[in-house]
C-alpha atoms as a printed R data frame, in Angstrom:
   type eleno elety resid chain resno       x       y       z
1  ATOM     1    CA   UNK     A     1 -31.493  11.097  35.511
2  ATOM     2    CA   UNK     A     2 -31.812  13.301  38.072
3  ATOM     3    CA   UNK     A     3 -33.301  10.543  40.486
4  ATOM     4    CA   UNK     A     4 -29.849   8.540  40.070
5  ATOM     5    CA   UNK     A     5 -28.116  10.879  41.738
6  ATOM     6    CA   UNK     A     6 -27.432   9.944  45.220
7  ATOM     7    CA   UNK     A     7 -28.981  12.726  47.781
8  ATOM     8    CA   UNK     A     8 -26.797  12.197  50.965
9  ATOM     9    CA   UNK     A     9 -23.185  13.125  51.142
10 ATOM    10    CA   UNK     A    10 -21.373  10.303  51.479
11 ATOM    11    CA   UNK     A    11 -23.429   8.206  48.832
12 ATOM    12    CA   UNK     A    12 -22.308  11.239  46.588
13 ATOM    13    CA   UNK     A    13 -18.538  10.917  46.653
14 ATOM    14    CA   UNK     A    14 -19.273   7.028  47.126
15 ATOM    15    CA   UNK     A    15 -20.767   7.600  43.289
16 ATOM    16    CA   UNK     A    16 -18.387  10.004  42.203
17 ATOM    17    CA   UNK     A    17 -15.533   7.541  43.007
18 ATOM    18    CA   UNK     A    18 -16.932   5.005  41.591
19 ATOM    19    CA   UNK     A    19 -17.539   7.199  38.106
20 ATOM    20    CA   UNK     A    20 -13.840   8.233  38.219
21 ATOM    21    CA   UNK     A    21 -12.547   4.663  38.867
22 ATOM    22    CA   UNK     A    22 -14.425   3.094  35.998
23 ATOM    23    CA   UNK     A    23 -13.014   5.876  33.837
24 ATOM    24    CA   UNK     A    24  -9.437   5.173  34.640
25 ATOM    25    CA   UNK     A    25 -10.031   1.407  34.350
26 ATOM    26    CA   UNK     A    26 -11.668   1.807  30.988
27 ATOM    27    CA   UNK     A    27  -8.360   4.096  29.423
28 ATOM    28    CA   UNK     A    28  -6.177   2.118  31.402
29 ATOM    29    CA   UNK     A    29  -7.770  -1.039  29.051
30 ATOM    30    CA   UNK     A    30  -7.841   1.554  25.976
31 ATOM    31    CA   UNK     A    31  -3.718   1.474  26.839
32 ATOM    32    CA   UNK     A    32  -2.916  -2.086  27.140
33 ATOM    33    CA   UNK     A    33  -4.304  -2.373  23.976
34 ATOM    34    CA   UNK     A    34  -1.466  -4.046  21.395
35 ATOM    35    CA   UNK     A    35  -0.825  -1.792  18.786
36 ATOM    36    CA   UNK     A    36  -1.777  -3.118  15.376
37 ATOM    37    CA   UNK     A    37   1.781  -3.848  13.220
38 ATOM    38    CA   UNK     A    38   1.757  -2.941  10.102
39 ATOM    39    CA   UNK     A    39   4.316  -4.184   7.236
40 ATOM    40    CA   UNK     A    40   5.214  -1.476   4.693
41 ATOM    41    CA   UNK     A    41   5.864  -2.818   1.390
42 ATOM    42    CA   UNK     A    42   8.295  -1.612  -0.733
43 ATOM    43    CA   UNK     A    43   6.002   0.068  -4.083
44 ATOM    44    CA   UNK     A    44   6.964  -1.869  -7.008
45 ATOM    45    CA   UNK     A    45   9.585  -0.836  -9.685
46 ATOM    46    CA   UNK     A    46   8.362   0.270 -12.669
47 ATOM    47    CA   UNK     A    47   9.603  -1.708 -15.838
48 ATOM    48    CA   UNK     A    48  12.033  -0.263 -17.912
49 ATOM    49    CA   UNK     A    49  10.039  -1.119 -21.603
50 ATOM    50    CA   UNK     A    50  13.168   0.215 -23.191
51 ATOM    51    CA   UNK     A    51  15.437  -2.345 -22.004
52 ATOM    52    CA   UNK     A    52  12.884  -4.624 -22.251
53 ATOM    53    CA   UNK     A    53  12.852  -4.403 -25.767
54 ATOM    54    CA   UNK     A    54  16.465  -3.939 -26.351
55 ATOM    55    CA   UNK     A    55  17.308  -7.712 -24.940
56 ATOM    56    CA   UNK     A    56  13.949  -8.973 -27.038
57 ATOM    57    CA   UNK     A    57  15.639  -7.756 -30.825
58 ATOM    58    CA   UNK     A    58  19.016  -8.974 -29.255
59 ATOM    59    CA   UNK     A    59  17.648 -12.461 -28.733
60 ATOM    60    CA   UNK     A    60  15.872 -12.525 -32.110
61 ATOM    61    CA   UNK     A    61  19.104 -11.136 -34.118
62 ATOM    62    CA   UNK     A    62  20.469 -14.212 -32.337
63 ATOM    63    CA   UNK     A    63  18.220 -16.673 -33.118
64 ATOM    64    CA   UNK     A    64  17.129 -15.046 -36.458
65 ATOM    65    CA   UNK     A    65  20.177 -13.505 -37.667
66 ATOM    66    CA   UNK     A    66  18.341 -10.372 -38.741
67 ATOM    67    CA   UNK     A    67  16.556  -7.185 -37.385
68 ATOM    68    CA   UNK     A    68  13.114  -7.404 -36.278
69 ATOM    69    CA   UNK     A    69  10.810  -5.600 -38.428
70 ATOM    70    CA   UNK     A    70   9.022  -2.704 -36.894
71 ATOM    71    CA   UNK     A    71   5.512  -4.046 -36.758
72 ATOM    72    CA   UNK     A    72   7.260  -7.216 -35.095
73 ATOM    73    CA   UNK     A    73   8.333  -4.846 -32.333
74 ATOM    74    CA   UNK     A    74   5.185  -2.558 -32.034
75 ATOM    75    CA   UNK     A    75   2.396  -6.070 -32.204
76 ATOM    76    CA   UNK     A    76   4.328  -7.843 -29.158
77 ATOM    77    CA   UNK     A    77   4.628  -4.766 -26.771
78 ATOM    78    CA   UNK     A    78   1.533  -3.071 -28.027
79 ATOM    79    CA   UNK     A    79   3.697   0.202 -29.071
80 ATOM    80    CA   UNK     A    80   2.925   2.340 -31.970
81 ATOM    81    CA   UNK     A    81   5.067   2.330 -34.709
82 ATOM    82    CA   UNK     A    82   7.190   5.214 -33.809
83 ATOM    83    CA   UNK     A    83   7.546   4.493 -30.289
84 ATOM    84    CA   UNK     A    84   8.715   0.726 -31.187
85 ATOM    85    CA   UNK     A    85  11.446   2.217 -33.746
86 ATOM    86    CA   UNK     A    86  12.707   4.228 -31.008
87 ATOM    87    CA   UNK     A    87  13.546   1.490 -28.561
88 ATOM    88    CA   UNK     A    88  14.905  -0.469 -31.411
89 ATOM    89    CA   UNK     A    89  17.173   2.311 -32.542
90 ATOM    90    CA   UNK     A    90  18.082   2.566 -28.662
């Protein structure tokens, strides 16, 4: 290492110029570098099972003419009994 080091004046600030200017070109490149774009997208909107379930026993009183039963409710959103006959009493 030692023995790369120029001995003579000149040849020193010949190298140390040349060190410096290769640093500069390198963060000049490091700067011209694009920055990357990144798209933010919006989280998704949790679904409202409530409402959910209010339009599905609206559209089977319609078709049906009745009330769903309870285990109707609970089987086709995978809800336990109570929590289905709350969002049908909703």
């Amino acid at each position: 290492m030692i023995a790369a080091i120029p001995t003579r004046f000149d040849d020193c600030v010949d190298w140390l110029v040349t060190k410096l200017s290769r640093r500069g070109a390198v963060e000049q490149q490091q700067e011209r570098a694009p920055e990357p774009v990144i798209i933010a997208t919006p989280p998704p909107q949790p679904i409202d099972e409530g409402e959910v379930v209010k339009d599905w026993v609206a559209a089977y009183r319609a078709r049906r003419g009745r009330d769903p039963k309870v285990l109707d409710v609970a089987k086709d959103f995978n809800l336990s009994k109570t929590t289905a006959w709350r969002r049908m009493q909703a």
